[in-house]
C-alpha positions in Angstrom: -26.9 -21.0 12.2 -27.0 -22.1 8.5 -23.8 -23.7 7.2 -22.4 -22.0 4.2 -19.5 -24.2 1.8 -17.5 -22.5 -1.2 -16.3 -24.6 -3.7 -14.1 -23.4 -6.3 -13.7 -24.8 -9.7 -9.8 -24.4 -10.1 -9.3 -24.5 -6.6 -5.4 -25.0 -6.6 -4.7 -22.0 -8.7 -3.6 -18.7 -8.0 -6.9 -16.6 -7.3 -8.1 -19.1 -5.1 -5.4 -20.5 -3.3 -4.8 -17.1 -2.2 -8.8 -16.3 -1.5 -8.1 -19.3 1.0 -5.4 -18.2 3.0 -6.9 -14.7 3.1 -9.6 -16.0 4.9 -7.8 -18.3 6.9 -5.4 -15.2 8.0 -8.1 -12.6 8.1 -10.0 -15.3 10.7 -7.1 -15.2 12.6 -7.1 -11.8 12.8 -3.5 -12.3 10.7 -4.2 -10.2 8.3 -7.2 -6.9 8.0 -9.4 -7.7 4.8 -7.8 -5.0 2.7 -9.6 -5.4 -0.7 -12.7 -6.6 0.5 -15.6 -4.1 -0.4 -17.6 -6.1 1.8 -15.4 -4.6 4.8 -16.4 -1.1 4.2 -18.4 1.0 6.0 -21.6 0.8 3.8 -21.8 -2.7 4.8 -21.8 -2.5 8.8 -24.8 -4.0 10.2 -25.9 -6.3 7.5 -26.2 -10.1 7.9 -23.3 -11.1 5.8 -21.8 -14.5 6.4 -18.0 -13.6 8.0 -15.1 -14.9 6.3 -14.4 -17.3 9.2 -17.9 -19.3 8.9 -16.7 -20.0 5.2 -16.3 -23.5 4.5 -14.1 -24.2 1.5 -14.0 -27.3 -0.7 -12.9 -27.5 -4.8 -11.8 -29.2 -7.7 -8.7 -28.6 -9.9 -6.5 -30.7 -12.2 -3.7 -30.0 -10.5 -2.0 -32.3 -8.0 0.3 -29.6 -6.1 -1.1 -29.1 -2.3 -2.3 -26.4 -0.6 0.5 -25.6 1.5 3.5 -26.2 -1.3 1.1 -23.9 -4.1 1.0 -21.5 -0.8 4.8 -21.0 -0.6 4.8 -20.8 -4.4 3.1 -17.8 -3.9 4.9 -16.9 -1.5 8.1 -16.6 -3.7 6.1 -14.9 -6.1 5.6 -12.2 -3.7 1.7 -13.0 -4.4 1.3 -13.8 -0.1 3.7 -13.1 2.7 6.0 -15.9 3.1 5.4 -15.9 6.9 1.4 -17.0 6.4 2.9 -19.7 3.9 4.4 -20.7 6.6 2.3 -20.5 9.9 -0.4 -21.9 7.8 0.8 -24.7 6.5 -1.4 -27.2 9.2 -4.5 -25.1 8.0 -3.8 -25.8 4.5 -3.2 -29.1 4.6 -6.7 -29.9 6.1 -8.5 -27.8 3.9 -6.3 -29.6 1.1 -8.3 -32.7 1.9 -11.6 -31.0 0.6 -10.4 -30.6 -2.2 -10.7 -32.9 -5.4 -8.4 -33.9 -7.7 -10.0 -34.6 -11.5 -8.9 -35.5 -14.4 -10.6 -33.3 -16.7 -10.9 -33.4 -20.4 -9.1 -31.7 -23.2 -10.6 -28.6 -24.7 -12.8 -29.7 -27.3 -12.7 -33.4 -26.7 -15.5 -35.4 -25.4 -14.9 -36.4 -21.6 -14.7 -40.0 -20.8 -17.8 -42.2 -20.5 -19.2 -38.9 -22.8 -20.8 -35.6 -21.2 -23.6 -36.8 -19.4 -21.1 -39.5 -17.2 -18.8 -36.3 -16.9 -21.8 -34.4 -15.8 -22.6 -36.9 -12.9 -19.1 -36.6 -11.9 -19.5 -33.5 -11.2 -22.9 -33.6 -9.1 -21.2 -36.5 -7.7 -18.3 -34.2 -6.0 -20.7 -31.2 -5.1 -22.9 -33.6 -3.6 -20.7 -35.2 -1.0 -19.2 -32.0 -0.5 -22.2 -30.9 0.7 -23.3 -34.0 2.9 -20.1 -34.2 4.3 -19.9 -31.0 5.9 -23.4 -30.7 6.7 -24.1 -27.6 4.6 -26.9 -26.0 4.0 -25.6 -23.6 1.0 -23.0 -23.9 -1.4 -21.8 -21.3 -3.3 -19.4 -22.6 -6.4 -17.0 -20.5 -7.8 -15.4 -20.6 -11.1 -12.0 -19.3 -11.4 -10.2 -22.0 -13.4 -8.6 -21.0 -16.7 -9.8 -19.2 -19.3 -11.6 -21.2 -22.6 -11.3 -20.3 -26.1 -14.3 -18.2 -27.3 -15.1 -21.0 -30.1 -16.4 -22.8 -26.9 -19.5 -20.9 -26.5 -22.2 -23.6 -27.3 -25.4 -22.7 -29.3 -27.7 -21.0 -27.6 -30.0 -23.9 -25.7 -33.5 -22.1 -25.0 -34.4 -25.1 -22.4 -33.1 -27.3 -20.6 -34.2 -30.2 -22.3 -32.8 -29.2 -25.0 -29.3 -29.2 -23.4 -29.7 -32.3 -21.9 -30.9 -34.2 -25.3 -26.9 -32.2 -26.6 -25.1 -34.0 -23.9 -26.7 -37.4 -25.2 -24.5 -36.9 -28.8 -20.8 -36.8 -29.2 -19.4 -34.0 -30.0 -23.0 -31.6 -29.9 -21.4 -28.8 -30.0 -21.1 -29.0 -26.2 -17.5 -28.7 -25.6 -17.0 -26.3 -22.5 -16.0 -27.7 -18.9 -16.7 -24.5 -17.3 -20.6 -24.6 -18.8 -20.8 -28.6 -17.6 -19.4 -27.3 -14.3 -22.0 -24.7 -14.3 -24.9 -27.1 -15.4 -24.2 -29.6 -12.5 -23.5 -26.7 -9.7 -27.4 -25.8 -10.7 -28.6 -29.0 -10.9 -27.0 -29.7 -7.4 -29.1 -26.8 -5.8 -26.1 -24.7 -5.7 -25.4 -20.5 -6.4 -22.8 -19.6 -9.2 -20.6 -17.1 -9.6 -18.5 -16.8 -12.9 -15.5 -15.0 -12.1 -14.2 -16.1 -16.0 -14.8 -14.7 -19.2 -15.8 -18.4 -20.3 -19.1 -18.8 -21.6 -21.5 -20.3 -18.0 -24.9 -19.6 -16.5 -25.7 -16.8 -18.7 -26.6 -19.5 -21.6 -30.5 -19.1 -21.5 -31.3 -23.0 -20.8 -29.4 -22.5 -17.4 -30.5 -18.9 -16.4 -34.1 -21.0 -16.5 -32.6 -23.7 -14.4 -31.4 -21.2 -11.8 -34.8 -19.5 -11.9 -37.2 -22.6 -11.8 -34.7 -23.5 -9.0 -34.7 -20.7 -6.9 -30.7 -20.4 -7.6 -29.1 -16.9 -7.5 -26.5 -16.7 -10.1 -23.3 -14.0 -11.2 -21.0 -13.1 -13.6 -18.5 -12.6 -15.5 -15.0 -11.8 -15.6 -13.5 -10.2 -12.4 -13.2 -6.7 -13.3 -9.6 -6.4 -11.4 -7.5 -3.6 -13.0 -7.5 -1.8 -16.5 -11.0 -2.7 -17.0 -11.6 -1.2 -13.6 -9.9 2.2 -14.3 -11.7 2.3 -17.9 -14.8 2.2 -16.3 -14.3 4.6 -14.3 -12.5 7.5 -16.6 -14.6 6.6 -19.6 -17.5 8.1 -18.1 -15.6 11.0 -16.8 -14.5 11.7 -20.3 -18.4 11.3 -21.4 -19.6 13.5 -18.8 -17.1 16.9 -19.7 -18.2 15.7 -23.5 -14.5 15.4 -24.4 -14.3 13.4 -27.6 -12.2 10.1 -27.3 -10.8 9.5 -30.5 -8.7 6.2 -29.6 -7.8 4.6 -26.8 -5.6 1.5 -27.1 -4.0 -0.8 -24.5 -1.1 -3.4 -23.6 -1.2 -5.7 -21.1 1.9 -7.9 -19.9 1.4 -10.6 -17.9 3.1 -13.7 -17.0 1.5 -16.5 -14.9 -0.6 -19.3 -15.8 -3.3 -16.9 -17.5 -0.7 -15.2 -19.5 0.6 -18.5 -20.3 -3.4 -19.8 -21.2 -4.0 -16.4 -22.7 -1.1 -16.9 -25.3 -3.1 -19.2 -26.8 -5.4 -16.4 -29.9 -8.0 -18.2 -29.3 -8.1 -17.9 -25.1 -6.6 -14.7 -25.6 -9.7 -13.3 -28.5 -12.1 -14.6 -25.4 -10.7 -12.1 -22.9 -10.3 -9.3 -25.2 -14.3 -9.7 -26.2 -14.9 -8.9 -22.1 -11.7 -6.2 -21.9 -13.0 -3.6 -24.7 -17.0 -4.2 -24.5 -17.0 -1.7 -21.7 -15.1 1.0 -23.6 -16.7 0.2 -26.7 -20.3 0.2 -25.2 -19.6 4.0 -23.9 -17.5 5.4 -26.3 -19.4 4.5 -29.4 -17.3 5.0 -32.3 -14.0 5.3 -30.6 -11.2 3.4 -31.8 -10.7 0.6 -28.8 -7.8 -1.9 -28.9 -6.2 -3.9 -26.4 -3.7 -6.6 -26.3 -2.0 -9.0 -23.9 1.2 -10.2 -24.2 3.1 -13.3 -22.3 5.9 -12.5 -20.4 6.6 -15.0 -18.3 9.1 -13.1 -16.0 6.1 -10.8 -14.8 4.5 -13.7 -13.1 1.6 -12.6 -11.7 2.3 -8.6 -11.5 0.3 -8.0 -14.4 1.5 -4.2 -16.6 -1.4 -2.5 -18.2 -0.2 0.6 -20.1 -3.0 2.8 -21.7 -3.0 5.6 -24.4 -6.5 7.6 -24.8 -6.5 10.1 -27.5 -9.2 12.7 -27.2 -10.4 16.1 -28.0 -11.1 18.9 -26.5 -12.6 22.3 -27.1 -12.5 23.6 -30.5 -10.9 20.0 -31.8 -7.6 20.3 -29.8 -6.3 17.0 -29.7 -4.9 15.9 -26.2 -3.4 12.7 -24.9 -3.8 10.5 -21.4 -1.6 7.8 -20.3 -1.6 5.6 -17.5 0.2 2.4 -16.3 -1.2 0.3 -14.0 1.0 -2.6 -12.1 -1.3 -4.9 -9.7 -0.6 -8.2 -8.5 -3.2 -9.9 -9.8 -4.4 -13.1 -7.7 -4.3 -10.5 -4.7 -6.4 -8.1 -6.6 -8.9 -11.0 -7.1 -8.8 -13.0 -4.2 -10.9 -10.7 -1.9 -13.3 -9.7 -5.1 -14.1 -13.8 -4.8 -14.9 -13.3 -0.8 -16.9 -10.8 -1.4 -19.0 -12.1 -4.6 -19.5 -15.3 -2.0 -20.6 -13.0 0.9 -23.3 -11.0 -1.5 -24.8 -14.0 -3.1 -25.2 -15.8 0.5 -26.7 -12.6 1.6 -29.1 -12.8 -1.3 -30.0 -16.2 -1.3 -30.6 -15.8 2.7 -33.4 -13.2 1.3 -34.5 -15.7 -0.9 -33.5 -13.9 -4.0 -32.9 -15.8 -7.1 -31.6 -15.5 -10.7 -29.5 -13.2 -12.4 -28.1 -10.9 -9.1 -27.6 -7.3 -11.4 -26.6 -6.0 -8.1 -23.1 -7.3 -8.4 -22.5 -5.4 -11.6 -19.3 -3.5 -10.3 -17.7 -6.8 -9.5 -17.4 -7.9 -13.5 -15.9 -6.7 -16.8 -19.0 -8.2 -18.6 -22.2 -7.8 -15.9 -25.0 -10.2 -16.5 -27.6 -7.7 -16.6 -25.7 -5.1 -15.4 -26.3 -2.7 -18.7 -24.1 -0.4 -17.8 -20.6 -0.1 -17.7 -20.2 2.9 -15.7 -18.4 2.3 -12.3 -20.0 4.8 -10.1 -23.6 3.9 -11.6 -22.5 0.1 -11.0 -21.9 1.1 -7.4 -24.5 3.1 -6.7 -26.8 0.4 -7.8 -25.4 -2.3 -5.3 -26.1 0.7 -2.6 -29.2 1.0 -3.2 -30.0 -3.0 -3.4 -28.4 -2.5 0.7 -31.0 -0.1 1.9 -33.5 -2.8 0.2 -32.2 -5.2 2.6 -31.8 -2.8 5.8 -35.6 -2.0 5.0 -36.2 -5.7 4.5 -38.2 -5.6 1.8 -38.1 -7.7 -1.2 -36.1 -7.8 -4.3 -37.8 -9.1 -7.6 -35.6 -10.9 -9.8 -35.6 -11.7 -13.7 
């Protein structure tokens, strides 16, 4: 049976920390995998990878272990303090895959330059690998979010990435996109759960193709962006008129503290209103986050949609949406790494569209419409029931 690893890039944070325990307790048979789409009926029968054949591995800045981040949680009401507790052997062996780097500032050049930073990298991934005997490895980006002035020019080929690395400065500033460069290099799939800029730059989507890679993202589409993409196309499809339809999030862990930042904070909003915006057209869309650190991670979302109706009658909607967001995220991240094994098993590569539903800004997904987004993922299912093949970009 072929040996699958996962290895997250912030692997001591919130969202994966608690992606780990959930599969550890889910393994168990601790905990049913509530959350997981990949647990629902349309997916009996197909050769997923289970959650208990996972093998997890990471990278993070941080120096807190497993087990003390676990209870952490735990007191954030983010995981229930008895698996913090009954896990805490579990944790502290899979705390030993784990790496602890040093990183680099935002904007700074790395140590040694990019291309020594770069090898780092493939360094880690590599032994990862050959330590555990894998066969695939799936890394997953969930660290923080980067400012949107990261976003590099856009390299056509990969040469012409490589000959950036070789120049201080370059305009190549962006751990995640080093992260993603070596992860392809390494022979590894990528998912980009951030709204930091990764494989879509168009010298890497050529890497992942010449490669045979399959690659996702971006941006977990968790909670408001969920809902919007859902009622936006049920306002569309009675051909009610939305006028405006503004937003406030509050949210107070890490990412609200990261998100404070304008600049992190203009990079999220970019992924939060391009789904309205897309299907609304001219509607006026605003949204805003706000840090409050008392919240911790139960993120507030409240909504105000001003529309029309027949004969110009102006009308309101409201909603308020409070989730717990590294437990609405965690078993999004299980099931990204499940789909993207499955497809790789088929020998799919590229740009996987069929994971649309899954991100606030789909690679390729070209549509923002939840239900279309899901029924295209169903229909990439009966592909692989009928066995056939799947042609990628």
């Amino acid at each position: 049976m072929a040996r699958t690893g996962v290895y997250f890039i912030g692997a001591r944070g919130n969202v994966a920390t608690t992606a780990m325990v959930g599969a550890i307790a889910i393994s168990q048979g601790r905990s049913p995998a509530t959350g997981m789409v990949t647990d629902g009926p349309e997916f009996k029968g197909l050769p997923l990878i289970g959650v208990q054949d996972l093998l997890f591995g990471g990278a993070d800045v941080s120096i807190k272990p497993l087990p003390a981040k676990a209870v952490e949680l735990a007191n954030a009401r983010i995981l229930p303090t008895e698996l913090a507790v009954e896990l805490k052997d579990e944790l502290e062996t899979l705390d030993k895959q784990l790496h602890t780097v040093k990183g680099f500032a935002f904007g700074s050049v790395p140590d040694g330059g990019y291309l020594a930073e770069l090898t780092r990298i493939e360094e880690r991934l590599a032994r990862f690998r050959s330590d555990n005997n894998l066969d695939r490895v799936v890394v997953v980006n969930v660290s923080s979010t980067e400012p949107h002035f990261a976003e590099t020019p856009d390299y056509d080929t990969p040469e012409q990435l490589m000959k950036a690395l070789t120049t201080a400065g370059g305009g190549f500033t962006s751990a995640t996109l080093l992260n993603a460069l070596a992860a392809l290099r390494q022979g590894c799939a990528y998912v980009n759960f951030t709204p930091s800029q990764a494989s879509e730059l168009p010298a890497l989507r050529k890497i992942a193709r010449d490669s045979r890679l399959p690659h996702a993202g971006k941006d977990g589409k968790t909670g408001e962006t969920l809902l919007k993409t859902v009622l936006g196309p049920m306002f569309l499809a009675r051909n009610l008129k939305v006028m405006s339809w503004v937003g406030n999030n509050f949210l107070g862990n890490n990412d609200g503290a990261v998100l404070d930042a304008p600049a992190s904070k203009d990079s999220k909003l970019r992924q939060k209103d391009a789904a309205l915006r897309e299907m609304l057209g001219g509607a006026f869309v605003k949204t805003d986050i706000q840090y409050v650190p008392s919240l911790g991670d139960w993120k507030t979302a409240w909504d105000l949609i001003h529309f029309q109706g027949f004969l110009g009658t102006p009308m309101t909607m409201t909603f308020t949406w409070q989730g717990c967001d590294s437990a609405l995220a965690a078993p999004l991240v299980l099931d990204l790494v499940r789909l993207t094994d499955l497809a790789w098993q088929r020998e799919e590569s590229g740009l996987l569209a069929q994971l649309a539903p899954f991100f606030k800004n789909p690679l390729d997904g070209h549509t923002h419409d939840f239900h279309q987004q899901m029924a295209g993922l169903y229909a990439w299912l009966d592909v692989v029931r009928a066995g056939q093949s799947f042609e990628r970009k």
